[in-house]
N, C-alpha and C positions, 0 to 999 in steps of 0.2 A: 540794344537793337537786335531783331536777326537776324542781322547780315553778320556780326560777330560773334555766334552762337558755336558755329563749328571748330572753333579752335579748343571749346571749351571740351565739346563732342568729344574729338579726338585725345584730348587727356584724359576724358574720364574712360575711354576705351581703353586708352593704354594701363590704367589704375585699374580694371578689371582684367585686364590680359596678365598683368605681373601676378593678379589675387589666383586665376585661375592656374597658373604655372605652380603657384607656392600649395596648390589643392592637389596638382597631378604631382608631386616632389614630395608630398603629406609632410611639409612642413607644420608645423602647430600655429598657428593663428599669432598667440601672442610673440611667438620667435620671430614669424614675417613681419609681425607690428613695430618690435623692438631692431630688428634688423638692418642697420646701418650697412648701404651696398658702397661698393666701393666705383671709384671711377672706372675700370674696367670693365666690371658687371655692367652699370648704367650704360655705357655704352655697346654692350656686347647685347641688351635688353633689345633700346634703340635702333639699334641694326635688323635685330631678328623682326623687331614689328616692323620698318621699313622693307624686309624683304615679305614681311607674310604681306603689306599691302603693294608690295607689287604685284604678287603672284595674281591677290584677288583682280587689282588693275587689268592684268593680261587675260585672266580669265574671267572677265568680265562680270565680276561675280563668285556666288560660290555655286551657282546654276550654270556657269559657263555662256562665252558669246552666241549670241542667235549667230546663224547660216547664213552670213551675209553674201556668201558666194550664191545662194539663192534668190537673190533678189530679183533677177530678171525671168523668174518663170511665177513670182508671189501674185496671188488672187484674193484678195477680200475673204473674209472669216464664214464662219458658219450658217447655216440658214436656220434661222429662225419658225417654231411653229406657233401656230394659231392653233388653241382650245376652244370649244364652243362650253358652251354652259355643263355641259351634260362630261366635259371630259373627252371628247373625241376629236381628231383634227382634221380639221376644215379648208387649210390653207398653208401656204408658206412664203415669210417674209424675209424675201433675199434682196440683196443689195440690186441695182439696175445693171441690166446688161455690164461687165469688162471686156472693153475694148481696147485694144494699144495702138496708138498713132505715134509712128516715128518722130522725132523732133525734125527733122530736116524737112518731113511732109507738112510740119504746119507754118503760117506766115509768121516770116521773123518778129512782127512785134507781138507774137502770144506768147513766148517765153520770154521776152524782154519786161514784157508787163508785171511775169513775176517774178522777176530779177529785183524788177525797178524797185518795188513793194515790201517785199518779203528780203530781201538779200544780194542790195547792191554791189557786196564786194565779194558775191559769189565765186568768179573767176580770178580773182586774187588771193583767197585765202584756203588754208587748207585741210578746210571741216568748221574751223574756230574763227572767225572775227573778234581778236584780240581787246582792239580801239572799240566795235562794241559791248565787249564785254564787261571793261573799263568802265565806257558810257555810263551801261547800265548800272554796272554796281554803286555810282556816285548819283545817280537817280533813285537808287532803293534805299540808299544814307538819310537823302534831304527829304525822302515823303517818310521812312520811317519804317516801311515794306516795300515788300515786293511792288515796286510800280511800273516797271520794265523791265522785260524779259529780252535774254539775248541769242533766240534758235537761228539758226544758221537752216538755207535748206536739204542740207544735209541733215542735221538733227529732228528737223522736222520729217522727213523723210523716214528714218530711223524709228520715231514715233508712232508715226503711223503705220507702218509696217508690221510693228514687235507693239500695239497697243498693250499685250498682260504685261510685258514686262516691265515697258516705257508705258506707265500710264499717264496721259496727260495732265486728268485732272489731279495729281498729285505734285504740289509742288515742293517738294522735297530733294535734298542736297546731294541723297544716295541716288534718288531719279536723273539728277541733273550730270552728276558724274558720271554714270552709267550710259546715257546718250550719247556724251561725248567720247568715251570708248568705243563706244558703237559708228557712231559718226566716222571720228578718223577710221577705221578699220574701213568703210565702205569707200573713205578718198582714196585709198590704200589700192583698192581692188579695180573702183570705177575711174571713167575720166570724168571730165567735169561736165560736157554736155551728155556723157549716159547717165549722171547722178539728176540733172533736168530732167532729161524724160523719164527714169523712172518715177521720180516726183509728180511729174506733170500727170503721168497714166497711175499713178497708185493714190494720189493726195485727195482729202476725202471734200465733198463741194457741197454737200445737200440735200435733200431728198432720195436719200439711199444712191448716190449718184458718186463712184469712186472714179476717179480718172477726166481728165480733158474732153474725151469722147461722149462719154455718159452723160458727161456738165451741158457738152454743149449739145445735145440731142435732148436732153431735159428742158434747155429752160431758152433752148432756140430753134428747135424742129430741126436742125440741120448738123454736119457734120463740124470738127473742130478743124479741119481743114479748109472751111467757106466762111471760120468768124469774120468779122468786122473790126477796127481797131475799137470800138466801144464797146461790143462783146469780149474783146479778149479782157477790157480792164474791170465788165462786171465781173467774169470769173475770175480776177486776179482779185477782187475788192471778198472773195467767199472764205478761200481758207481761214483767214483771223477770226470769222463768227459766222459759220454757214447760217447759222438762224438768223443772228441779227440781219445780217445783209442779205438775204434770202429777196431777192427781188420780185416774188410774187407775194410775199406776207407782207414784206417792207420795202417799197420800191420807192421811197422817197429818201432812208440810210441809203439804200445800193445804191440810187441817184448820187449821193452826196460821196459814199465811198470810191465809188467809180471815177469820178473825178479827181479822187485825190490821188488816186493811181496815176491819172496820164500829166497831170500836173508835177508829177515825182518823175515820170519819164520824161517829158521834156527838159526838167531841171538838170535832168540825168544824160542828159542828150541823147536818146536812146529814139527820140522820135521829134520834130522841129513844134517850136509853137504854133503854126496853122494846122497840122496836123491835128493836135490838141483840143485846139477850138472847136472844130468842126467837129470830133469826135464828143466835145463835153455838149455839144447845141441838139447831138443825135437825141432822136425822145428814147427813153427806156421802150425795149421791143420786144417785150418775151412774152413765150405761150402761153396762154389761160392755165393750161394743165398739159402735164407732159404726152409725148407721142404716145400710142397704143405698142404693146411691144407686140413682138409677133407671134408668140404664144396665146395661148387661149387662158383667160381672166378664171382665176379661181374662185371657188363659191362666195358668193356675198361678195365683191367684186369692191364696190362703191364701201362697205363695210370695213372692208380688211385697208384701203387705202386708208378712210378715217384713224383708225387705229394704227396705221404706219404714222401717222402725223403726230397723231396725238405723241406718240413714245419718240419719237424726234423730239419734239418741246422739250420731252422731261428725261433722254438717255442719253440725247445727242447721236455723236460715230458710236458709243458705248453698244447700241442693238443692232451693230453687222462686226462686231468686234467677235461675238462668240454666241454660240448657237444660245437659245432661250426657249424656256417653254410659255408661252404666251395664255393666262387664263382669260378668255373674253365673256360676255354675257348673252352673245349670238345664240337665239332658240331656233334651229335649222329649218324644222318644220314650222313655224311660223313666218322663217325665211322667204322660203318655197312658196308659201301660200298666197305670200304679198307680192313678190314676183309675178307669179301665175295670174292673180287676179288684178293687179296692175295693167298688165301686158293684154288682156283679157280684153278689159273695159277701153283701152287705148284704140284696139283695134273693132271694136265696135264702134265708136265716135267713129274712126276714118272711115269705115265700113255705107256710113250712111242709116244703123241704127238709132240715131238720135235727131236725125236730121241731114239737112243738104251740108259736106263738109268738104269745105274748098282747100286745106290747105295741105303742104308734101306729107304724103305719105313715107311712112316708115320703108323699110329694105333693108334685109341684113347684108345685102352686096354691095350696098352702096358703100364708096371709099370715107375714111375715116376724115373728120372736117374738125375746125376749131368750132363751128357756127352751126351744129345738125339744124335745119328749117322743118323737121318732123312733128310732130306735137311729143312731148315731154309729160313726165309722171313720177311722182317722188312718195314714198312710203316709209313712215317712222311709226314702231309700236316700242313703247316703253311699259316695263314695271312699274307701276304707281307707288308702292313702298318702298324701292330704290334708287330710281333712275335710269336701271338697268334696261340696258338699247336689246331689245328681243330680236328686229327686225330692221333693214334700213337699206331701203332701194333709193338710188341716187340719181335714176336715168332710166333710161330705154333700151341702152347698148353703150358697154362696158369701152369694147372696142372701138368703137366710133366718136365717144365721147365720156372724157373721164372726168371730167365738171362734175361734180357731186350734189346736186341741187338739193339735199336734202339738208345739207350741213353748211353749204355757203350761195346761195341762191336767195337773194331779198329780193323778197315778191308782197305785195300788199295782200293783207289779208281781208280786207271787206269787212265784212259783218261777224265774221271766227271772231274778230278783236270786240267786237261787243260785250262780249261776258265780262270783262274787266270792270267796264264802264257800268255795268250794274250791279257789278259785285259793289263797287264802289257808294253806288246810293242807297245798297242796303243796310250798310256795315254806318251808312251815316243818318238811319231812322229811314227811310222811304218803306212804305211797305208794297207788297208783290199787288195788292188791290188795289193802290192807288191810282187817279186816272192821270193821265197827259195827253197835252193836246195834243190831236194831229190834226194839224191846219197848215196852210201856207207861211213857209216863214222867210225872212231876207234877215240877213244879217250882213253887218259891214266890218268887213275885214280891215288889218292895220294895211295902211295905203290905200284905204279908200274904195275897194275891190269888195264888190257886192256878191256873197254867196246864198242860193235860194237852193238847199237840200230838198230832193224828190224823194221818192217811195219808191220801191220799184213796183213797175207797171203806172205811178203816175197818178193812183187815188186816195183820197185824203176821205176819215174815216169820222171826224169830231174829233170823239174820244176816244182811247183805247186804255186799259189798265196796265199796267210796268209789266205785268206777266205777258198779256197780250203782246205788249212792242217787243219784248223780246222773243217769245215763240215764234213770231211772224213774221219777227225780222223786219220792223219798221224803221227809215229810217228816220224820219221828221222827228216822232215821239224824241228817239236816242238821242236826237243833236240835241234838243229841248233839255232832254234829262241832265247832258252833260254841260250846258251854259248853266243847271244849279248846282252840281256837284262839285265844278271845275277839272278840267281837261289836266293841271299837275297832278293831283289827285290820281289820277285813272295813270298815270304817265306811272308815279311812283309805285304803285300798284304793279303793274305787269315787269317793272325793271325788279321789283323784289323777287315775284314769280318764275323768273328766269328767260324774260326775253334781254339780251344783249344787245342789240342795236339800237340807231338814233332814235327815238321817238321824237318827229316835231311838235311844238307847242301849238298846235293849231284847231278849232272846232271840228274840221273834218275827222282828228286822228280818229274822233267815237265811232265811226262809221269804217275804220278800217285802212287811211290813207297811209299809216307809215309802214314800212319797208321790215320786216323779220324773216328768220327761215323756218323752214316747215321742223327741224330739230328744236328752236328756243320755244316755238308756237305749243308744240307738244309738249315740251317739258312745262309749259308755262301752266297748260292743263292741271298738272297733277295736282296745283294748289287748290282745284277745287274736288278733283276724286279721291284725295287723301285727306277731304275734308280740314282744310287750310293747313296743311304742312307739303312744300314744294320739294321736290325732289330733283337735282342737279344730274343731269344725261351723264352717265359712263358704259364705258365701251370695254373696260380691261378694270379685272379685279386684283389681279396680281400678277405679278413677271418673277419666276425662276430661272437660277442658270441650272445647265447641265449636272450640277451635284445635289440641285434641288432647294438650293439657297434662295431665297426671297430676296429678289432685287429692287421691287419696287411693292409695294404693298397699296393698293388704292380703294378705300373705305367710300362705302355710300354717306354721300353728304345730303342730310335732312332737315329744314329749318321750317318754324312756325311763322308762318305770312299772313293767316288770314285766322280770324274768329271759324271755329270749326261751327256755330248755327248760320253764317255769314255762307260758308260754303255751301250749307245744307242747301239753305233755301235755293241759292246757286242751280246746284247741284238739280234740282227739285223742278226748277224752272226749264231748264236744258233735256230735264227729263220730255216734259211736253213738247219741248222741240222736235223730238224724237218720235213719242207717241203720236201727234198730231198736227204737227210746224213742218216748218221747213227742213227737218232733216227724217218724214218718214219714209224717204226712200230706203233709211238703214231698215224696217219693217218689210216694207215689199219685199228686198231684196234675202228674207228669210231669218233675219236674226231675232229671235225672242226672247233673250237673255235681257236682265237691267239694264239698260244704257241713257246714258245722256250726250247730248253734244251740239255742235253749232257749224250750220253751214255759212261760208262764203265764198261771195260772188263778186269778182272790181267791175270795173267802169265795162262797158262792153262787151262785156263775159272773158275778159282775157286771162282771170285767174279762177278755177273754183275749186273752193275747201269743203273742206270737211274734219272737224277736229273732234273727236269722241272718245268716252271712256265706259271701263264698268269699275267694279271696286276693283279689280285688279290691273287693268291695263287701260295705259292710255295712247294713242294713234291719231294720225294723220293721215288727208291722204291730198294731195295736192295735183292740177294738171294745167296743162299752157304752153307755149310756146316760148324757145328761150329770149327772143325777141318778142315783147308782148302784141300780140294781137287779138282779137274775137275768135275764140275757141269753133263758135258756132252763132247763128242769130240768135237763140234764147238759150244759151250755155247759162247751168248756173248749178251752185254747190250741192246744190240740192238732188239735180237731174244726175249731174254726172259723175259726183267723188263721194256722195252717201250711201248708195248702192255698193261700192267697191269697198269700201270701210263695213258693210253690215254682210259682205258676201266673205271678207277676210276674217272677223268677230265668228261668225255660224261655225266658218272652219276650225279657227282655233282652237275655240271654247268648245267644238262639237254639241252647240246647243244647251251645254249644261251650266246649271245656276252658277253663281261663284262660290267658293267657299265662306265668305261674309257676302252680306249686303249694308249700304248706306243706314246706320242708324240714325235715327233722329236724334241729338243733342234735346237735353233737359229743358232747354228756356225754347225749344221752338213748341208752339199750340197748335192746334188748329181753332176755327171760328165763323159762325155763318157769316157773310157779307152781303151786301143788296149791291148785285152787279151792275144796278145803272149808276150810281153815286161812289162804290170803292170802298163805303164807310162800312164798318164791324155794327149788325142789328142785336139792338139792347132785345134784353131778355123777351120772351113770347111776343115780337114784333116780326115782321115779313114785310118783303119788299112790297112797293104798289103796284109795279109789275111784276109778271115771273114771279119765278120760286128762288130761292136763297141760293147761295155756292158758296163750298166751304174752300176755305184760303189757311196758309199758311203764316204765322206770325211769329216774330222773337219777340217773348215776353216783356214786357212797358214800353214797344214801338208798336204799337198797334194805331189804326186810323181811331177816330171816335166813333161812341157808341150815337146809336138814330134808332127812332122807330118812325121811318117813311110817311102812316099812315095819317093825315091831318096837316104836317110838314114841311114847307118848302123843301126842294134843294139844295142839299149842300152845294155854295160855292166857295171861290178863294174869299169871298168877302166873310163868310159865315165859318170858317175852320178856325179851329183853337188857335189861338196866339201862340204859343211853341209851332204845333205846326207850322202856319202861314212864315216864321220867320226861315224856313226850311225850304220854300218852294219861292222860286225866284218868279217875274213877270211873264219869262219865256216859259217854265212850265207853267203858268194856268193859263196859255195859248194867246196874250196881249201883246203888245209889244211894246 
């Protein structure tokens, strides 16, 4: 087992220490082999290697002890920078405010809590918990490893202080010795309550948050001198797993952990059982996101936090351990541009440019809130071949609110979510000609709960072709479409694309009821601008330390989701969204480059999108209030966030083609069609009305061939038998 490895260690040490003596003495090989030592030698050996591993003992090392006499003036490690795409630096990722709170200034049960937890027999023993040490080592016998750990907080202390030296995530025998060296030497120096607070102000909590002060201005607005006894035992519940128990990512473990702290402290007698109670019945209370510091937010503001989080997930305390050079994907000037024209179009809306608009206007004087009642605006531009985040506005004001709406804000997307739903009926034979009805329809939900889906504005049209419902953004057709496609379907569609959140199983979701963020929404785009290969959002290509070592390497993640003519035609249809649909306010607003895309709009105007792409980039651009309400009386994606997406596209692109354009895949044709019926006109045939229009097809899905003239009309009763078994009762408008 390993737990009795080191005995082995140290005789093979010592059987290279003798080799190495018999090397510096140039003894010959086979003379030291054959050489029978005597009992004086062996012991004169013995000694010398007991005195060399004292010396290393005392000098903790052969680097010698860190300055523990320095303890009380130690500050968290280097500051980290931020690279933008191009190599320049944009930003700097430092730990949060260090501040020192005396132990006597804080309420006696915030260091009891991490007594309780961490190191019951702290004021009894002398760096080492012996009885634990014990413990654990007859714990790591019976599981086989390592299964319990015996740090003292002293060695923890020690740890995090000297991280190159004492690295944690190394669990090794030499590391282990080595603390405990260090350890004692610091009970040596401190007493026992200055060995607390240096802990308590240097021990590392979370969100770049070192110290008691930082912890609790982090993740409770307030100072560590006004905790609460259920505050003190969320931050006593952090050190073991800042992430894990991170009680705004997981506040159902900190729930659970926090508990088991005051439970250990009353067992402990440190606080009585009603104390306890009433502390485990408190609800979990912490801030959405941390206070504003008092410095002014560096560029890309919303950007640079995502990317703090991100490398928390995967460095842990490791990125405020030592300075780093951070490669991100940040294009500055397309930063800038979405900012500007964000902020732009925001204050226009309040302005009364769009209409009568009732609700608080913006102010940068206004004091900083958990809840801004201002209208809100979120911007994401992504690499279509990558992933790669170009752009990414989070908010309105950095300082006023640092909620990132762009990366965790679930807001319904409306009608944006439609393109799934038709990518879906394409990929399953539908063609872009076919009709569907738009009529009134009810449908009866599980529980008996009757939904009758509108249009917006309220008029019902017969018929409309797949291309139509979708450029125009119907939504009667779409519900219709998706009772034959099926709504899993569409679900496992958009979850391969990369949207992350719940989707519920419900007929509304085709229309946009389920909950995403304006980051999975875009990224979920790219399955149709890279022509069915989806591209997974990153923020950081690579992490360097200061020697220029590759600390973390992060590779564009690229996977095939969709048939690339499935996309086309997609792709194709979204085109006209643009050109002539609901989304050509991106034309007014001056762009003339390729684009496709899709506006939405929810219930009352209280969300509107706009999600678009060209072959190169793909964007969002989202607005609302963070409590949803009516934007305006006719708010809608089209009016308000297509304009801002085709006035941000002008800028980028400065107007110019892309380097490729969308090819058409092999199997898509074109084909005349007789736009009253949807059906493909056999040779030198013409409609009976009108003149023909040429449609888009993937080769052997085509509708059937008509020549109108003589003819009835096609109906569901007269379509090919494959067909008819493809379109359920709700698409041919019966019910």
């Amino acid at each position: 087992m390993k737990i009795f490895r080191w005995p082995v260690a140290v005789y093979g040490a010592f059987k290279r220490w003798l080799g190495y003596l018999g090397t510096r003495l140039r003894w010959p090989a086979t003379r030291l082999a054959q050489h029978k030592p005597t009992a004086r030698q062996v012991l004169a050996a013995l000694l010398a290697f007991v005195i060399f591993l004292g010396i290393l003992w005392q000098r903790c090392g052969v680097l010698g002890c860190p300055a523990v006499e320095q303890l009380s003036a130690y500050q968290p490690g280097g500051e980290s920078v931020l690279l933008d795409r191009d190599g320049r630096q944009f930003a700097i990722l430092s730990p949060v405010e260090h501040a020192v709170v005396p132990l006597k200034e804080l309420p006696k049960y915030v260091p009891q809590a991490f007594v309780a937890v961490e190191d019951k027999r702290f004021y009894e023993h002398s760096g080492i918990d012996y009885r634990r040490v014990f413990g654990s080592l007859l714990a790591n016998v019976k599981a086989g490893s390592v299964a319990q750990g015996f740090s003292t907080i002293t060695m923890q202390l020690a740890r995090n202080v000297w991280p190159e030296r004492l690295p944690g995530a190394q669990r090794t025998l030499k590391r282990k010795i080595l603390e405990i060296r260090v350890a004692l030497e610091i009970e040596r120096k401190f007493t026992k309550d200055e060995i607390l607070e240096l802990y308590l102000n240097n021990i590392y909590f979370g969100g770049g948050a070192y110290g008691i002060e930082a912890a609790a201005r982090n993740y409770f607005g307030h100072s560590a001198r006004q905790l609460s006894l259920d505050e003190a035992a969320v931050l006593a519940a952090l050190p073991k797993s800042p992430r894990a128990y991170d009680p705004r990512r997981n506040p159902e473990q900190s729930a659970t952990r926090r508990n088991l702290v005051l439970d250990m402290m009353a067992a402990q007698g440190r606080i009585d059982a009603d104390e306890a109670q009433a502390a485990r019945a408190a609800r979990l209370s912490v801030r959405r996101e941390p206070p504003p510091g008092p410095k002014k937010p560096s560029f890309a503001p919303y950007f640079v936090e995502a990317v703090r989080r991100e490398l928390e997930d995967r460095l842990g305390e490791d990125l405020y351990t030592a300075p780093l050079r951070i490669h991100t994907t940040l294009n500055r000037r397309a930063q800038e541009i979405a900012e500007q024209e964000l902020s732009r179009q925001l204050r226009a809306i309040e302005n009364g440019e769009y209409g009568r608009f009732r609700g608080r206007r913006y102010s940068s004087t206004l004091e900083p809130g958990d809840d801004p009642k201002y209208l809100q605006g979120a911007v994401v531009l992504l690499q279509v071949q990558t992933g790669d985040i170009l752009a990414l506005v989070g908010g309105r004001d950095f300082l006023q609110s640092r909620f990132d709406r762009a990366t965790r804000a679930l807001r319904q997307p409306g009608s944006a979510f439609k393109s799934f739903m038709f990518a879906v009926a394409l990929r399953e034979g539908y063609a872009p000609s076919q009709h569907i009805a738009d009529t009134p329809l009810r449908m009866e939900l599980p529980g008996g709960e009757v939904w009758e889906p509108r249009n917006f504005g309220g008029e019902f049209e017969g018929d409309v072709s797949l291309r139509e419902a979708l450029v125009r953004s119907k939504n009667v057709p779409t519900v219709r479409l998706a009772a034959a496609v099926g709504i899993p379907d569409v679900i496992r569609l958009a979850r391969r694309a990369g949207i992350r959140s719940p989707i519920p199983d419900l007929p509304s979701v085709a229309i946009g009821t389920g909950n995403v963020t304006p980051v999975d929404l875009t990224a979920a785009y790219t399955v149709f601008a890279g022509m069915g290969e989806a591209s997974t959002p990153r923020g950081v290509t690579r992490v360097e330390d200061a020697d220029g070592n590759v600390v973390w390497d992060n590779d564009a993640e690229v996977r095939r989701v969709l048939d690339p003519a499935v996309a086309y035609l997609v792709t194709n249809l979204l085109t006209d969204a643009v050109n002539k649909g609901t989304g050509s306010g991106v034309r007014r607003a001056g762009y003339s480059g390729p684009a496709a895309g899709k506006t939405g709009t929810t219930s009352g105007g209280a969300d509107a999108w706009f999600v678009g792409y060209t072959p190169d980039v793909v964007g969002s651009v989202w607005m609302g209030f963070d409590n949803p309400k009516p934007i305006l009386r006719d708010a809608t994606g089209g009016r308000l966030a297509a304009p801002v997406w085709g006035r941000i596209m002008r800028r980028v692109t400065r107007n110019r083609a892309p380097s490729h354009a969308w090819i058409a895949p092999k199997q898509i044709h074109h084909a005349a069609v007789d736009p009253s019926t949807g059906l493909v006109l056999a040779q030198g045939c013409r409609p009976e009305h009108g003149g023909p229009v040429r449609e888009l097809f993937i080769a052997g899905r085509e509708p059937a061939s008509v020549c109108p003239r003589g003819t009835p009309e096609p109906s569901c009763s007269t379509m090919s038998r494959s067909r008819k078994t493809r379109i359920s009762s709700l698409f041919c408008g019966t019910e």
